[in-house]
N, C-alpha and C positions, 0 to 999 in steps of 0.2 A: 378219039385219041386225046389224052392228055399232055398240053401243053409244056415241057419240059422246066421250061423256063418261069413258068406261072409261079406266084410265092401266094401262100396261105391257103386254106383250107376250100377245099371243093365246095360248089354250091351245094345245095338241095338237090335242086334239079340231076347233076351229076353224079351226087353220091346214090338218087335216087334210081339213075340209070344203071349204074355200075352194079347195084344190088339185083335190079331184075337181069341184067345178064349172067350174072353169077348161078341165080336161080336158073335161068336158062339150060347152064350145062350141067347143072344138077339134073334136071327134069331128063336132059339128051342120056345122060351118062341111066338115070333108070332105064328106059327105053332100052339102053342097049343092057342092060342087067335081066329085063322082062323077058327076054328071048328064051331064060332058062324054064319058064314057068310053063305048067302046063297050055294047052292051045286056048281051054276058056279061059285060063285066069288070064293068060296074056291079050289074049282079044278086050275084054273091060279094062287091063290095064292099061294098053295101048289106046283107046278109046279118052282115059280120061288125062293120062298125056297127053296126045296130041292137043282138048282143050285146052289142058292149062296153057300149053305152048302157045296156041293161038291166042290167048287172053294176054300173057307177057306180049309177044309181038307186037300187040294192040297199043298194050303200054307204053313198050319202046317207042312205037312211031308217036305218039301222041306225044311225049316229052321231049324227041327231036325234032317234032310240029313249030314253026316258028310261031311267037304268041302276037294276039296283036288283036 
């Protein structure tokens, strides 16, 4: 969550994060789109969703990783 009271522009870091959750419910909201789709084409599309998703995730955590 962003700070209310913060003045100036988001880091990297955070604008960095903001974008892959964006993407996130991009990726969710297909998922729930694919349901219409035939049972193979949804089975590979489901398949390469859930990747991507697990690649974001990776991301996220690794930018909310304390550095050090």
């Amino acid at each position: 969550m962003e700070d209310p009271r913060r003045l100036g522009p988001p880091s990297m870091a955070e604008s960095q994060l903001a974008d892959l959750r964006n993407m996130r419910v991009l990726l969710e909201e297909a998922r729930v789109r694919s349901r219409n789709l035939t049972y193979h084409r949804q089975v590979v599309l489901e398949r390469k969703l859930g990747r991507a998703l697990d690649e974001l995730d990776q991301e996220i955590e690794e930018l909310r990783a304390p550095r050090g």
